[in-house]
VMD Tcl script that draws the C-alpha trace (Angstrom):
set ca {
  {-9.70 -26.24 -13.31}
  {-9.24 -22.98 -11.27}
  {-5.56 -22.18 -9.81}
  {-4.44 -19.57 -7.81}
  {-3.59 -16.46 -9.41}
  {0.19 -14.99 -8.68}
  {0.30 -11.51 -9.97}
  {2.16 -11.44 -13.61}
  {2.86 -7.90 -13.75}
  {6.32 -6.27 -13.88}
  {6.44 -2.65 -14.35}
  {9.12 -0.91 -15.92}
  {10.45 1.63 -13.14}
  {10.14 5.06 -15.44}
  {6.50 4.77 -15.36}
  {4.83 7.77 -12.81}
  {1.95 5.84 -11.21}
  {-0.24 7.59 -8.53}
  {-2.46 4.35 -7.08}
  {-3.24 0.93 -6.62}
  {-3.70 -0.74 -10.20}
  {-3.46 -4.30 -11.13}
  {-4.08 -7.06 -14.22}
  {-5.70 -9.55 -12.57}
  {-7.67 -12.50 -12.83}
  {-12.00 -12.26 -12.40}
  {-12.79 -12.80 -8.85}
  {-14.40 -16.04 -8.08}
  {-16.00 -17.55 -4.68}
  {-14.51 -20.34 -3.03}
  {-14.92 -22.14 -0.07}
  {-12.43 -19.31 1.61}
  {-14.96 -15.92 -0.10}
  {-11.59 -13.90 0.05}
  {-9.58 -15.92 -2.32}
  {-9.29 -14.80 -5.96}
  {-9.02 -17.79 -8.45}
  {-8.21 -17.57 -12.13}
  {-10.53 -16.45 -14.85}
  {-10.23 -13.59 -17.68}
  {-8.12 -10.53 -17.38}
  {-9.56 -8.56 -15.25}
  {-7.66 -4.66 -14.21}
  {-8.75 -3.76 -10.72}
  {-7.73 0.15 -9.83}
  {-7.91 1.19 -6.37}
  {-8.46 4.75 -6.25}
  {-8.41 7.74 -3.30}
  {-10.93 10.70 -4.67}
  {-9.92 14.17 -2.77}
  {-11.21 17.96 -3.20}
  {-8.62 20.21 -3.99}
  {-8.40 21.08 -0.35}
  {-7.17 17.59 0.54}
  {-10.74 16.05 2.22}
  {-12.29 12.80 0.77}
  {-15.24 12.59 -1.90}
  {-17.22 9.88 -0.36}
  {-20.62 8.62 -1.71}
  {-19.44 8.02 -5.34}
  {-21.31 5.69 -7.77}
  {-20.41 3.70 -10.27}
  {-21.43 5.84 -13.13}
  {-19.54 8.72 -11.63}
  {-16.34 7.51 -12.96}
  {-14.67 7.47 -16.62}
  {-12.08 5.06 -17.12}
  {-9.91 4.83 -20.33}
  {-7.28 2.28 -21.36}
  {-4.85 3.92 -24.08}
  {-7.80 6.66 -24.74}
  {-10.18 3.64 -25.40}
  {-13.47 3.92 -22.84}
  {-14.14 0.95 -21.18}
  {-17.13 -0.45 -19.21}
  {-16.60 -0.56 -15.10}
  {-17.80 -4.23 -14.66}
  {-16.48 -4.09 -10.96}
  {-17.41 -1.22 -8.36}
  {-17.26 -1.03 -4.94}
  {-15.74 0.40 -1.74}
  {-14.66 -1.26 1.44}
  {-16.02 -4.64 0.27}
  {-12.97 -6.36 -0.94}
  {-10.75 -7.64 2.04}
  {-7.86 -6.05 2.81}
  {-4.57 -7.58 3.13}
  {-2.34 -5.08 5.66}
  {1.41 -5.68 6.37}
  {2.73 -3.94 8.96}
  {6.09 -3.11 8.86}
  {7.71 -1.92 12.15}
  {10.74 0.16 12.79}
  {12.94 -1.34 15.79}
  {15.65 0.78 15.19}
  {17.68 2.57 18.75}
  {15.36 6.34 17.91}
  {11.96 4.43 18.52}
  {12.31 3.20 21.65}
  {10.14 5.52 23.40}
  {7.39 5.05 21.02}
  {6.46 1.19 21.62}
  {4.40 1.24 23.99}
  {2.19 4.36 22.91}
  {2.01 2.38 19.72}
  {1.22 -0.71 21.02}
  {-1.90 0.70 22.60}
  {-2.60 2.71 18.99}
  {-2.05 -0.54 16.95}
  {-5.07 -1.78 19.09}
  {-7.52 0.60 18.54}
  {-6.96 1.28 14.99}
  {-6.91 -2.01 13.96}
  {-9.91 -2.70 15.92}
  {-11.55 -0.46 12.70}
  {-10.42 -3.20 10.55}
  {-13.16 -5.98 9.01}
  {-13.20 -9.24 10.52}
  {-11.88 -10.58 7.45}
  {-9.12 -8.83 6.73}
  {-6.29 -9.99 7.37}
  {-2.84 -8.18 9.51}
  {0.88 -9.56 9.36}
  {3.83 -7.69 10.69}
  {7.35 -7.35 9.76}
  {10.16 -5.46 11.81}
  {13.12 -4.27 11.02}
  {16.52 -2.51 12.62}
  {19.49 -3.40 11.17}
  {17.50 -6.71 9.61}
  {14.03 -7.38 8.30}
  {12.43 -10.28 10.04}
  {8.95 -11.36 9.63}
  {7.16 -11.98 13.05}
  {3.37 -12.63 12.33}
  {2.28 -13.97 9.08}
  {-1.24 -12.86 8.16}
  {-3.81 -13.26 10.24}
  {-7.68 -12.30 11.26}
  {-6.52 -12.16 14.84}
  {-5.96 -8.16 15.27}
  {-5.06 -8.64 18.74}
  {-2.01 -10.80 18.10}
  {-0.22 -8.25 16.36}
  {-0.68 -5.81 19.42}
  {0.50 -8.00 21.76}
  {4.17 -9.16 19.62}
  {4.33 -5.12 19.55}
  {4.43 -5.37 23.39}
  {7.15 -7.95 23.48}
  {9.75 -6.01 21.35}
  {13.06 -4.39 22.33}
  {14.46 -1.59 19.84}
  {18.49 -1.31 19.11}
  {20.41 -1.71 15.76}
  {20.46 0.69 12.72}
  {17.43 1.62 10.61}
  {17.19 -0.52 7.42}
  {13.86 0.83 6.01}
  {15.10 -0.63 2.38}
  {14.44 -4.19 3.36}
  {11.73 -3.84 5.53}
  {9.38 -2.60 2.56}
  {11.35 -4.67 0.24}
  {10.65 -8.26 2.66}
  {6.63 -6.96 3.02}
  {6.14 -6.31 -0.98}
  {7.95 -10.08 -1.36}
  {6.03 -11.65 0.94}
  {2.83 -10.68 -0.84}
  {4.44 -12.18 -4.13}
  {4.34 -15.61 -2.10}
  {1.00 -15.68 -0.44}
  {-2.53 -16.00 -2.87}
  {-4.29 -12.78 -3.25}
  {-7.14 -11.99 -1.43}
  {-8.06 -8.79 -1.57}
  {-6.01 -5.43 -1.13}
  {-2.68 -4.95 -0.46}
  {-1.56 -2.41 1.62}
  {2.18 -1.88 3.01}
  {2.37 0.29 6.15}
  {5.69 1.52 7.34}
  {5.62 3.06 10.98}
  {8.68 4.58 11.23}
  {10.89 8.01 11.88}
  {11.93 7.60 8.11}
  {15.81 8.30 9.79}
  {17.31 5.18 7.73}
  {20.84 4.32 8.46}
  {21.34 1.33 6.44}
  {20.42 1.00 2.86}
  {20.19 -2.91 2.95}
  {20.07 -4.87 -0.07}
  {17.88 -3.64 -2.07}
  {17.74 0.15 -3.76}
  {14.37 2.33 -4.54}
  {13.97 1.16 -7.95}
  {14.08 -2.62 -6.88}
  {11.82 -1.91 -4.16}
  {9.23 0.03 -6.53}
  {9.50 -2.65 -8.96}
  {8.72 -5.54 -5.94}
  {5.78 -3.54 -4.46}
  {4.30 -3.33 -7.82}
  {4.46 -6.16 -8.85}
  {2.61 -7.31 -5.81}
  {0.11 -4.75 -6.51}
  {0.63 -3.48 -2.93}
  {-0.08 0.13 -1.90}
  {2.79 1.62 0.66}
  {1.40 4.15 3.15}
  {3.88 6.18 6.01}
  {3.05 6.27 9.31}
  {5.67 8.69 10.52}
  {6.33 8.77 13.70}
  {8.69 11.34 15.59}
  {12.14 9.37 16.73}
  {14.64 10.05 19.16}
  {17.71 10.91 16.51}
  {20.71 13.49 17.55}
  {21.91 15.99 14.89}
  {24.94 13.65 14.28}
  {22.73 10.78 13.18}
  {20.46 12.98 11.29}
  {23.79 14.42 9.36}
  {25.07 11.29 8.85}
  {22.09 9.43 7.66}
  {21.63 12.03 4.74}
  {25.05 11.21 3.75}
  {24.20 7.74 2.96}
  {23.91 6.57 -0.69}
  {21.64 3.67 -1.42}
  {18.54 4.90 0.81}
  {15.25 4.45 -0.02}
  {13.10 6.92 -1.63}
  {9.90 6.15 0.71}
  {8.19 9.57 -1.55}
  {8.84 8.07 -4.23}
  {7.81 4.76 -3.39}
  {4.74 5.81 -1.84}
  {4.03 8.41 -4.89}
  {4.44 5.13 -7.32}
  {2.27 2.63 -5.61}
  {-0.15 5.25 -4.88}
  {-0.29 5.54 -1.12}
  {0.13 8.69 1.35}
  {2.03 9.83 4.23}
  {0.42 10.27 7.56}
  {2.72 12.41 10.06}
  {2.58 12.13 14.02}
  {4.43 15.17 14.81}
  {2.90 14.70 18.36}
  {3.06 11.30 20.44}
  {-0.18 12.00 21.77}
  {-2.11 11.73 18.79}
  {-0.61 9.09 17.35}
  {-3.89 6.93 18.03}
  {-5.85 9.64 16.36}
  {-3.56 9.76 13.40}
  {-3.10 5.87 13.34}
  {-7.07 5.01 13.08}
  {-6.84 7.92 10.29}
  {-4.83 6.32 8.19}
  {-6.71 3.11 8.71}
  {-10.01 4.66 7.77}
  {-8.25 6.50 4.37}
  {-7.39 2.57 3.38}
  {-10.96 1.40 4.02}
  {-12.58 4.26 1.70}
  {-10.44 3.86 -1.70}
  {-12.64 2.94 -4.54}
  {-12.37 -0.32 -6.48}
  {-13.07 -0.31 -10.20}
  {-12.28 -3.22 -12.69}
  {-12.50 -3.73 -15.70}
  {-12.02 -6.72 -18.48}
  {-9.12 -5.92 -20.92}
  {-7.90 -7.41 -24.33}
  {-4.61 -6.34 -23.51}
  {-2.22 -9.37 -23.47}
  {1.83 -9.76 -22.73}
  {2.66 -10.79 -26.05}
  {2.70 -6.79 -27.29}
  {4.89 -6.38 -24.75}
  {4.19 -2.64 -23.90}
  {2.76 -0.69 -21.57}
  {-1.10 0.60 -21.40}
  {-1.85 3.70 -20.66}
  {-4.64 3.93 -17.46}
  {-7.09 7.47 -17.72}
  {-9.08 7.78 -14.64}
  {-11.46 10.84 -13.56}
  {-15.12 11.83 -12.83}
  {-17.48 12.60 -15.05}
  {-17.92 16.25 -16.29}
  {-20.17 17.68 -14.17}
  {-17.57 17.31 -11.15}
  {-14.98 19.45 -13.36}
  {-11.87 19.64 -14.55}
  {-9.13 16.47 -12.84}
  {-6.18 18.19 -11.01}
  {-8.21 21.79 -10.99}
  {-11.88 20.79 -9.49}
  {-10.86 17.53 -7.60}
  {-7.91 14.91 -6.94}
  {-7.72 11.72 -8.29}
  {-4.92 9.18 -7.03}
  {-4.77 6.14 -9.61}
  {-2.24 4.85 -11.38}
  {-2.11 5.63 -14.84}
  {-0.86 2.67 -16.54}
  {0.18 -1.49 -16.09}
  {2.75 -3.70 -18.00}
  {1.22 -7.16 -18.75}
  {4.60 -9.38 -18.57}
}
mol new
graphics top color blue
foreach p $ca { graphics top sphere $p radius 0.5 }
foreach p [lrange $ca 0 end-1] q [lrange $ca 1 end] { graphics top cylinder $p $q radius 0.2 }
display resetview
């Protein structure tokens, strides 16, 4: 009999990963079409394809891709892009500097997550000098707009257990489809919290949960932004994003941060999916080594075009 599938992996911190990777079981319908049940191993890389110049390759096919585990090829069994359900967490700065900004993003939150699928699936976490989830996932987009209108900023800025809280609540919940970690914040953290970049890398990965940054400009005097770069403990949100594969999207002006918020919305809706079936197994306990690019006629990888995957996974 079929159980739900809670993601085995734990990666080992040294490890520079560039996307969303994961060993994971073969996706099977039931009654709810977004849940994955258990079957063989299946690796599922998510994967953003860019020109040198930074714009998107779109219109890729399946056979456009080589994919290598430990210089092995292996056959793509699983292609596709924007058909797997996403799974978003939002996770919301409340800290004193963002004040301003709640409203304007209020009204953002509900156009760009208008772009969203009817089936996936929004929750959203805050956080000022505490974490606190407020809505746990759901298909109601709407919900999550409104709850922004009810909030009142004040406290410090602890950006360390806000992404920490999101990447552990995906841990608990069954997997159905991609995980995504947004952090809409002015990145001015204040309080480390509990939980250091190397814990918070190892949590999001495990989840197989991708963190984007939607960076917002804050209200912060030159005292607080002294002080706050004098604080030891605070999260590396480059490096977490540059581990789990996921980008940074800067509002430098309040007025576009609609344009810039249904951006990065769109970005997560055109990653490619590819899986594959793997004999790899946690007994060897090592890691595998993850080669993904185009096929030669696009070029050389890193010279003619951009590939963000992760180049490895740990089976536990």
């Amino acid at each position: 009999m079929s159980t739900f599938w809670r993601n085995p992996l734990h990666w080992p911190v040294p490890i520079i990963l560039l996307a969303c990777c994961s060993l994971t079981p073969a996706l099977a319908q039931d009654s709810d079409p977004g849940v994955i049940r258990v079957g063989v191993n299946l690796v599922l890389v998510d994967a953003t394809v860019k020109t040198k110049a930074g714009q998107i390759i779109a219109e890729l096919k399946k056979d456009d891709f080589e994919l290598r585990e430990d210089g092995v090829a292996q056959k793509v069994a699983i292609f596709s892009r924007d058909e797997i359900p996403l799974n978003v967490a939002l996770v919301l700065d409340l800290s004193d500097s963002i004040g301003p900004f709640l409203g304007p993003l209020r009204d953002a939150a509900t156009t760009a997550l208008a772009a969203l699928k009817p089936e996936d699936e929004v929750a959203l976490f805050t956080f000022s000098t505490e974490a606190q989830l407020r809505v746990p996932f759901t298909r109601d987009k709407r919900e999550i707009a409104q709850q922004i209108n009810t909030f009142h900023a004040g406290g410090a800025t602890n950006i360390n257990d806000g992404i920490f809280d999101a990447a552990k609540y995906f841990l608990t919940a069954p997997p159905r489809g991609r995980r995504v970690i947004i952090l809409i914040s002015d990145d001015v953290g204040t309080d480390a919290g509990g939980q250091g970049t190397a814990d918070i890398v190892t949590e999001a990965i495990a989840a197989d949960a991708v963190l984007y940054n939607l960076k917002i400009p804050g209200y912060n005097s030159p005292g607080t932004l002294f002080a706050a770069g004098l604080i030891p403990g605070l999260v590396n949100i480059r490096k977490v994003m540059e581990q789990t594969g996921g980008e940074i999207f800067d509002v430098q002006d309040v007025a576009r941060l609609d344009t810039v918020f249904r951006a990065l919305i769109e970005r997560i809706k055109t990653r490619y999916t590819l899986g594959y079936y793997t004999q790899a197994n946690g007994a060897e306990g090592k890691p595998h080594k993850l080669d993904l690019r185009l096929a030669s006629s696009f070029g050389k990888r890193g010279h003619d075009y951009v590939i963000l995957a992760k180049n490895g996974f740990y089976v536990h």
